[in-house]
Each structure stands twice: as structure tokens, then as C-alpha cells.
C-alpha angles and dihedrals in degrees: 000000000000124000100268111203106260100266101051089052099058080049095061086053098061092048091060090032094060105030089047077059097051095045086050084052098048086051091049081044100053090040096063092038093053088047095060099023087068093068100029101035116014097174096070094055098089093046085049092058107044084046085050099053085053093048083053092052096042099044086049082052082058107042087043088056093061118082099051089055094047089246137141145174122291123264098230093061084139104065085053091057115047089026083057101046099042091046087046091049093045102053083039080066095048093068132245089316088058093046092053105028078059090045091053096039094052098041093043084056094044091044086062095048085045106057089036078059098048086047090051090042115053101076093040114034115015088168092061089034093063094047092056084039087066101033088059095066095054084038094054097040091054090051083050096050088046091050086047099054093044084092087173107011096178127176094298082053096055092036093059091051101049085051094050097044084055093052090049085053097048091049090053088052097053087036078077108021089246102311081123095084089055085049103048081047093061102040086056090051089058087062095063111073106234101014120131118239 
């Protein structure tokens, strides 16, 4: 990997170190979902672990991509535990509607970050970029299967996914103590020609 100017290195390591946080609470997500939804909705068990292998998979790219980018993981891993598995046990309980109206929300908000990330990336970091490259797929397939499933997502539908997605956003923002404005920032700022980061 090139010398990247000091900024956009520290740049880089948010992007693993968040995204390595997100993957960790997907997998805390699809765990408690798949705990309740084997008594009170059998049929979207199947659908939850294979998610769930890919969350695993996803979650060990990131973490293996840390160290050559002097990266580690965030300091608020907590947050992303218990606030996964007990999200992902409350909309579980909710039924099939919960399980994929949480699956959407968060994938639609991951999808975003994500392609902010590729666009940041390609000219910085093509190893990373082609992890994330990969990742997205199974991210966006899994965001598809969710919005397939909602068959009548009414206003307690929509309302659970905008408050998710919130949520999602909030625990980006602690996963680098704010450093994700300045990222964001910057990743904006990749998607004018000509515009300094």
C-alpha cells in the first residue's frame, strides 16, 4: 500500500474501524433474530444465517485489514453489542415484518456509507476498495431480500426503519468520536473534481 498523506490515512482508519463495528453489530443483530425468530417465525431462519455467515466473514476482512492501515477496533464496541443483539431481539419479536423492516433499514444505511467509502477509496486504497467492493453485493442482496419480504410495510413499518437507520447513523458517529463528520466531509469532498480534501 502507497504512503497516503496523513490525513487521508487517518481517513482510511476510520473507514475499517467502522465498518469492522458495523460488521461485529450485524453479527450481534442476526444472532438475536435468529434466537427468537426460531419460536415466533421459523421461515426466516434460514435467510438470518446465511446473512449471518456473511456478516462473520465480512466483519474477520475487516478486522484483517487493520493493522496495515494502523487501524484498530473502535473504542465504543460495546454499544455495538448489546445495542445489536437487543435491536435485533426486539424487532425479532415483532414478527417477520420487525426482522426484515431492521434488516432494510440497516442495509439501506450501510449501502450509503459504503458507496461514499468505494468512491473515497479507489484512488487510495484499491486493496480496501475491493474488499468493500465484495462486501456490498452480499450487503445489497441482503437489503433486496429484506425489502422483498416487507409484503405491507405501513407507517409502523416506515417508522421502524427511519428509527433504525438513525440509530445506525448515531452509532457510526460514536464508533469515531465524531471523527465521522470529518470523514463524511471528506468523503463528500472526493466527489467534487478538483476539490481539496
Amino acid at each position: 500500500m502507497d504512503e497516503l498523506p496523513r490525513r487521508e490515512a487517518l481517513t482510511v482508519a476510520r473507514i475499517v474501524r467502522v465498518n469492522h463495528a458495523g460488521e461485529f453489530g450485524a453479527i450481534r443483530i442476526y444472532s438475536a433474530q435468529i434466537l427468537v425468530a426460531r419460536y415466533l417465525s421459523p421461515d426466516c431462519v434460514p435467510s438470518l444465517t446465511e446473512m449471518l455467515g456473511h456478516e462473520r466473514q465480512h466483519c474477520a476482512a475487516f478486522r484483517a485489514a487493520m493493522p496495515a492501515r494502523k487501524s484498530r477496533p473502535c473504542r465504543v464496541m460495546q454499544f455495538w453489542s448489546w445495542g445489536g443483539w437487543l435491536l435485533g431481539f426486539c424487532t425479532a419479536l415483532l414478527g417477520r415484518q420487525g426482522i426484515w423492516a431492521c434488516t432494510a433499514a440497516v442495509e439501506a444505511t450501510v449501502h450509503r456509507h459504503l458507496d461514499d467509502q468505494l468512491h473515497y477509496l479507489l484512488e487510495r486504497d484499491r486493496a480496501l476498495h475491493a474488499i468493500i467492493l465484495s462486501i456490498r453485493k452480499e450487503e445489497l442482496a441482503h437489503l433486496h431480500h429484506a425489502e422483498e419480504q416487507l409484503t405491507a410495510p405501513g407507517p409502523l413499518v416506515h417508522l421502524l426503519r427511519s428509527t433504525i437507520a438513525v440509530a445506525t447513523d448515531c452509532l457510526i458517529w460514536l464508533s469515531t468520536w465524531g471523527d465521522s463528520v470529518r470523514m463524511a466531509r471528506a468523503l463528500k469532498a472526493a466527489k467534487l473534481p478538483g476539490t481539496p480534501i
